[in-house]
C-alpha positions in Angstrom: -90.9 -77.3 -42.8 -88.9 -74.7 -44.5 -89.7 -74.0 -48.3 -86.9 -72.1 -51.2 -88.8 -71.2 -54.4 -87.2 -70.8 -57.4 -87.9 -69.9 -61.6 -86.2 -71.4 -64.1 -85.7 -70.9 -67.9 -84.8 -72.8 -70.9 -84.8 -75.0 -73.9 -85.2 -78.7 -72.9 -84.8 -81.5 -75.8 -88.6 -82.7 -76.8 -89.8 -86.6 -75.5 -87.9 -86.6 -72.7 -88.2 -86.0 -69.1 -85.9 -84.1 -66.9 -85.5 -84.0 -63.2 -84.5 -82.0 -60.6 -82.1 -82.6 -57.7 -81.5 -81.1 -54.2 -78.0 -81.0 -52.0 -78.4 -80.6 -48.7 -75.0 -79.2 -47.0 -73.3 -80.1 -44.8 -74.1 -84.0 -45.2 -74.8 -83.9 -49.2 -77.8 -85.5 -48.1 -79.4 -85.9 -52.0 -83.2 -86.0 -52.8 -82.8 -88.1 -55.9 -84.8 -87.0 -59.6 -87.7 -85.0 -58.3 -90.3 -82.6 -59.8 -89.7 -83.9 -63.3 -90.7 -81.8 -66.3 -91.8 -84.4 -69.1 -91.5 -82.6 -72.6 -93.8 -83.8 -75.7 -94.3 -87.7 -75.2 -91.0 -89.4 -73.5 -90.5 -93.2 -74.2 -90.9 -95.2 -72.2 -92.6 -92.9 -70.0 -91.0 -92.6 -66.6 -87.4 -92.6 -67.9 -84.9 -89.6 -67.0 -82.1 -87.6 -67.6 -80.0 -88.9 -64.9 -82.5 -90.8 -62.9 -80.2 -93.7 -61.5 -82.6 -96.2 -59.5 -85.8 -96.6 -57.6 -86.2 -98.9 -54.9 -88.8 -99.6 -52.5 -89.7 -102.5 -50.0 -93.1 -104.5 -49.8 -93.8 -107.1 -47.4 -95.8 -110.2 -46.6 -97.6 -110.4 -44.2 -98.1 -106.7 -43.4 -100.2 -107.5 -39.7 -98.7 -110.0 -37.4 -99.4 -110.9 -33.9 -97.6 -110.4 -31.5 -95.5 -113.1 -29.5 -96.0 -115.4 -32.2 -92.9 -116.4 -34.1 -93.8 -115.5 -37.9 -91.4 -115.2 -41.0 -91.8 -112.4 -42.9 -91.2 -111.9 -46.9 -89.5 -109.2 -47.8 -89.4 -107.9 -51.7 -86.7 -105.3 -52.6 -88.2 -103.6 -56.0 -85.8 -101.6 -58.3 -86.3 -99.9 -61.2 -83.7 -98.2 -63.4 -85.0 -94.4 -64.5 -82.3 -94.0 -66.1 -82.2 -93.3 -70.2 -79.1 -96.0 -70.0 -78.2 -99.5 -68.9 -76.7 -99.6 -65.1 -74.7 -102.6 -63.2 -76.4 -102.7 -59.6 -72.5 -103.4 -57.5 -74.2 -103.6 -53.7 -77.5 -103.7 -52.0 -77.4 -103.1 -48.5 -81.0 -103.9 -46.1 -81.3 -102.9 -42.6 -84.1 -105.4 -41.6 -86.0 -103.6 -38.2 -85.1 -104.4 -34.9 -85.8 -107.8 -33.4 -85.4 -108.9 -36.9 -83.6 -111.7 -38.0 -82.4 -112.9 -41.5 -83.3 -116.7 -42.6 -80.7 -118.6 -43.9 -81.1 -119.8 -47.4 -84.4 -117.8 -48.1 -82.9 -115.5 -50.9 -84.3 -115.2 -54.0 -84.6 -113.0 -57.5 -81.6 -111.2 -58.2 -79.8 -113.2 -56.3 -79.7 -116.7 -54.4 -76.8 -115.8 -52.4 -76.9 -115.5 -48.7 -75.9 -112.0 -47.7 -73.2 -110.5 -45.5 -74.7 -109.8 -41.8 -73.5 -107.5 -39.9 -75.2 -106.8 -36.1 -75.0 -103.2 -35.9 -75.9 -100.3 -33.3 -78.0 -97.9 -34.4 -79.4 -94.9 -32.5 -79.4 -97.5 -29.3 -81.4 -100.0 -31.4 -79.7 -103.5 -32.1 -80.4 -104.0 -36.1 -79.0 -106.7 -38.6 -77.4 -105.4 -41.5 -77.5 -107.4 -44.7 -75.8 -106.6 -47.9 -75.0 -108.5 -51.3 -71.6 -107.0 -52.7 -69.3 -108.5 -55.5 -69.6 -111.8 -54.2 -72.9 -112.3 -53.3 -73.9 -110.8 -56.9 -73.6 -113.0 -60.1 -70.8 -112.0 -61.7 -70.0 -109.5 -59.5 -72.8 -106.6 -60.9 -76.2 -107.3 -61.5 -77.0 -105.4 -65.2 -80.7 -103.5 -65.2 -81.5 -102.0 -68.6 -83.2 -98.5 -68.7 -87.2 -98.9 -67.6 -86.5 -102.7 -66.6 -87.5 -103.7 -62.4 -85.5 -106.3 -60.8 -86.5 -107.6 -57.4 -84.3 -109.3 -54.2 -86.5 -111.7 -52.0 -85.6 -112.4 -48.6 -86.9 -113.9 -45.7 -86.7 -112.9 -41.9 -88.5 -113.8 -38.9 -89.7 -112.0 -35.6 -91.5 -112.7 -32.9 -92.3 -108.8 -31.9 -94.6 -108.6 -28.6 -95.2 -104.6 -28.9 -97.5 -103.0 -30.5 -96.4 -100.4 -33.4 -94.7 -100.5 -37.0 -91.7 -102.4 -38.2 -89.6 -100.7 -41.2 -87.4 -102.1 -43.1 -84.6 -100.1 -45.2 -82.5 -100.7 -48.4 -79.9 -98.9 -50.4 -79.2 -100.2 -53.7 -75.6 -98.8 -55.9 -75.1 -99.0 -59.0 -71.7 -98.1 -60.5 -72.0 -95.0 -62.5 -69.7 -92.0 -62.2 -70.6 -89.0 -60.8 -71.7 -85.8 -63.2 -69.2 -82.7 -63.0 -72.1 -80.8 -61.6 -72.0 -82.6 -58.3 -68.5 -83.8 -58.0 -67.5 -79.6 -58.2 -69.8 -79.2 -55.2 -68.1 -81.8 -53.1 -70.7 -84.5 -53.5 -68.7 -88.1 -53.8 -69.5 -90.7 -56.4 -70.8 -93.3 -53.7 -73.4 -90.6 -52.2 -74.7 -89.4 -55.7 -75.3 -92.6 -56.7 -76.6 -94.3 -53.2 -80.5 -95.2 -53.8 -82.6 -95.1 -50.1 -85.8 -96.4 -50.1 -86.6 -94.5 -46.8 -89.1 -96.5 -44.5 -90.7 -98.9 -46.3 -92.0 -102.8 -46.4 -93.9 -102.1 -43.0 -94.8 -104.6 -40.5 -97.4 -104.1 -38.0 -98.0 -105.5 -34.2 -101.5 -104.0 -34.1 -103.1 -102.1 -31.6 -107.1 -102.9 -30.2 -110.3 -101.6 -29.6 -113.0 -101.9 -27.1 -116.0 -100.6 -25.7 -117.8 -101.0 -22.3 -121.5 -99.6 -21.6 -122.0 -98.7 -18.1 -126.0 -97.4 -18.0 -125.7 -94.0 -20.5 -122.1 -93.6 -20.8 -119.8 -95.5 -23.3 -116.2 -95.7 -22.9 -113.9 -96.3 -26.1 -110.2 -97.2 -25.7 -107.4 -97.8 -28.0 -104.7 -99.7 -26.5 -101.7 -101.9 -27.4 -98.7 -103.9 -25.9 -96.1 -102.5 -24.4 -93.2 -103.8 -22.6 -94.5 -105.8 -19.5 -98.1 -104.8 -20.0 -100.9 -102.7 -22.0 -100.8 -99.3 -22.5 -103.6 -97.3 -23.2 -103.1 -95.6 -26.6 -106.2 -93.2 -27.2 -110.0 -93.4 -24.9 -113.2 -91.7 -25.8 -116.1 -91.2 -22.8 -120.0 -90.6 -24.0 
């Protein structure tokens, strides 16, 4: 982990909050608003200069086991930060690999099937799903500043090795891009492209057990892998 410190100075207008942003080069990967400085008493809290979207992924159930066909319910949360009313253009979710979208199962923002898309990632097979203009009403889905909307889907698995399942969304909304980042080279698409990172995790868990053999006691962790069990972690007393 590398760190860059910094001081800054100035007059910032009172009740709001204000957020920082990072561009990493060569990719203009973006952080988003982070570290926000909140001056006086902003309302509604939470709302910033600039803040575009939140998003994150929950899921239900979290734990399921393995081998055992089970659908799972996925819930795409987004919240506009932003001090002004947004039209959300495309979500995009990359549901985790063995994953399959459930047809008719869509729900909230939208009771539209999505767009799939099988697509190779990093040698992983992973269904790509994504509402556009004509899986949204209307075209744009309008979120006021402070309001969350939510996307329901469905998917089902039958996953028979043990570990964690993530699921990922982007979510645009169709805002130009400020001067600022534009004169740097960063596009409108990536400035305004929301990634919820890992989240809406699904588990095939791992087990424990213990055998007694006179004084000593052996502990072991271990889960499924492909073709068999794997030993994950062993204690010996």
């Amino acid at each position: 982990m590398k760190e860059l410190k910094f001081d800054i100075y100035g007059m910032l207008p009172k009740n709001e909050m204000h957020a920082n942003w990072v561009v990493l080069k060569p990719w203009d990967t973006l952080s988003g608003p982070s570290a926000p400085i909140s001056v006086g008493v902003p309302n509604p809290p939470g709302i910033m200069d600039g803040g575009l979207i939140e998003a994150y992924i929950t899921s239900n159930p979290e734990v399921i086991q393995p081998g055992v066909e089970t659908d799972i319910e996925y819930t795409i949360h987004i919240t506009n930060v932003d001090g002004e009313t947004l039209s959300i253009e495309k979500i995009q979710d990359w549901l985790p690999p063995g994953f399959t979208y459930t047809e008719n199962t869509t729900s909230g923002i939208t009771t539209f099937n999505p767009i799939e898309t099988l697509v190779t990632v990093n040698d992983q097979e992973r269904y790509l799903l994504e509402w556009t203009y004509d899986e949204l009403p209307g075209g744009t889905i309008s979120i006021a500043s402070a309001e969350t909307l939510t996307l329901n889907l469905t998917a089902r698995t039958s996953k028979d090795i043990s570990g964690t399942y993530y699921s990922e969304a982007f979510v645009i909304p169709d805002k130009p891009s400020p001067t600022i980042f534009s004169q740097i080279g960063v596009t409108r698409e990536e400035y305004v492209t929301n990634y919820t990172w890992n989240t809406g995790a699904v588990q095939v868990p791992s087990y424990d057990s213990e055998s007694d053999a006179g004084d000593a006691t052996i502990d072991v962790n271990f889960g499924l892998i492909p073709g068999g069990v794997g030993i994950i972690s062993w204690h010996f007393q």
